[in-house]
VOPAGU-2260 file (C-alpha; in pm, 1 decimal, decimal comma):
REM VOPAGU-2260
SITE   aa  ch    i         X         Y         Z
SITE  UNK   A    0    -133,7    2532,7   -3137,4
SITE  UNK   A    1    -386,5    2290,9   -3088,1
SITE  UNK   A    2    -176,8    1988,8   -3155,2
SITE  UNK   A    3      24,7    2187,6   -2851,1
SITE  UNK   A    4    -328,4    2189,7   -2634,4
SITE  UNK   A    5    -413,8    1809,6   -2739,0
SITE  UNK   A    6     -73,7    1706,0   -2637,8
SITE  UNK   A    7     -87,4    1883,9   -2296,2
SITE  UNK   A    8    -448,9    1714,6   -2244,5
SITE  UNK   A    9    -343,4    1369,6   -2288,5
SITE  UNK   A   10     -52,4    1389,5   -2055,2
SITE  UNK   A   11    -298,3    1559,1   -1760,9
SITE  UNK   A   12    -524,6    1284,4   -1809,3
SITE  UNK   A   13    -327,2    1019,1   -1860,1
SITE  UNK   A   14    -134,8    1160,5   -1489,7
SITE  UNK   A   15    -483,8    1140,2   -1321,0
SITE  UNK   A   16    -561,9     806,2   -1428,5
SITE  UNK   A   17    -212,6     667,0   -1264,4
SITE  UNK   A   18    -294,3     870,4    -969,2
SITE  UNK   A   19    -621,4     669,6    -955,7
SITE  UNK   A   20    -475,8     297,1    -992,9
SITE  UNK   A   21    -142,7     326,7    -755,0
SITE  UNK   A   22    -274,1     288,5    -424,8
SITE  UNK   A   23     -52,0     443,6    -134,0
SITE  UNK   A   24     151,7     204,7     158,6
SITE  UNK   A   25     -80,8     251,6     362,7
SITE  UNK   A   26    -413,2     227,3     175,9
SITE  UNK   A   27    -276,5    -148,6     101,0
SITE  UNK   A   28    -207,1    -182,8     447,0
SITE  UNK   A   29    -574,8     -70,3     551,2
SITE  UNK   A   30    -698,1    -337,1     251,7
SITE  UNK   A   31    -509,3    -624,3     367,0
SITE  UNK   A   32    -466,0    -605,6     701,3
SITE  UNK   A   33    -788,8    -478,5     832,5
SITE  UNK   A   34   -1010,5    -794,8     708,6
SITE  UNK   A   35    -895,3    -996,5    1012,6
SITE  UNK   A   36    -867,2    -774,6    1288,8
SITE  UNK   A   37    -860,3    -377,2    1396,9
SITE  UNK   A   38    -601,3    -172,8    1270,8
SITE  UNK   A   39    -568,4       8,1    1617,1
SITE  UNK   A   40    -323,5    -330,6    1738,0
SITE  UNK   A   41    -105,6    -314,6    1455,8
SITE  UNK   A   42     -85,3     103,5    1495,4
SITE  UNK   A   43      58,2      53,4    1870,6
SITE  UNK   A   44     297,1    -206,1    1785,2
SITE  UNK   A   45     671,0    -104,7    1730,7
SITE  UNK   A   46     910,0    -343,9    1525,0
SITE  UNK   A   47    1202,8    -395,3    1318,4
SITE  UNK   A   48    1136,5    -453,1     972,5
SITE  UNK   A   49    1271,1    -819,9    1033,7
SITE  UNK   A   50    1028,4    -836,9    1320,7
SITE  UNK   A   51     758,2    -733,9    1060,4
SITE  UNK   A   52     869,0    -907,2     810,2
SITE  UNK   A   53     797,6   -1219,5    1050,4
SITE  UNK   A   54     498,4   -1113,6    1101,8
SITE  UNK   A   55     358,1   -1107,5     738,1
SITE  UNK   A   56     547,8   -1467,2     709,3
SITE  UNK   A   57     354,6   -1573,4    1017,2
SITE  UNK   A   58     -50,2   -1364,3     871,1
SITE  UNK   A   59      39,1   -1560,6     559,9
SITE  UNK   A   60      69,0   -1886,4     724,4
SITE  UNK   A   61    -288,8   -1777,4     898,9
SITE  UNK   A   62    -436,8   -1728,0     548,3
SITE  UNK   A   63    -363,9   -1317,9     485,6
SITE  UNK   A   64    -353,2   -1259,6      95,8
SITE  UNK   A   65    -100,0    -985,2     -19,9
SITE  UNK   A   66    -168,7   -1052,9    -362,3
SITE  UNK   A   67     205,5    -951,9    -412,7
SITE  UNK   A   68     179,3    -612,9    -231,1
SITE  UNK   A   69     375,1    -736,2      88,8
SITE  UNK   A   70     657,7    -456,8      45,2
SITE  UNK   A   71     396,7    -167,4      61,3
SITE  UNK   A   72     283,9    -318,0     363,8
SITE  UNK   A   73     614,2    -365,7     506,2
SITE  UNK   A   74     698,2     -26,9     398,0
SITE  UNK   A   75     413,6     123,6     603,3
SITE  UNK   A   76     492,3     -55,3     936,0
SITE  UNK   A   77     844,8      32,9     951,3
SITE  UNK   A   78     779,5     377,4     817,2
SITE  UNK   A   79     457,9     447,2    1054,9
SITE  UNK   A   80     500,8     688,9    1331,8
């Protein structure tokens, strides 16, 4: 039984901790995108994902740093309402 209540512990814990280091689409998006300007432009803006996708090309070019999380960022502009 408590092998049974040890076993259970560790899995809880170890769930919270990956809830704690995956950050959500658009928490990356706030990170990223929000050092350079206000998030209230990119929020009106409606685009294909190849139109967004040319626009991370082009806030790359500028300097932006995705540090490799470009496709959460993508995936919350084509997915924001």
């Amino acid at each position: 039984m408590r092998f049974i209540l040890i076993t259970i512990s560790s899995i809880i814990i170890s769930g919270f901790s990956f809830a704690k280091t995956s950050q959500s689409d658009y928490d990356v998006f706030v990170q990223k995108c929000s050092t350079c300007h206000g998030l209230e432009l990119i929020e009106k803006k409606k685009k294909t994902k190849d139109e967004w996708k040319n626009t991370l090309k082009r806030m790359q070019r500028y300097g932006a740093k995705y540090d490799g999380k470009e496709n959460q960022i993508l995936n919350y502009l084509i997915n924001k309402k």
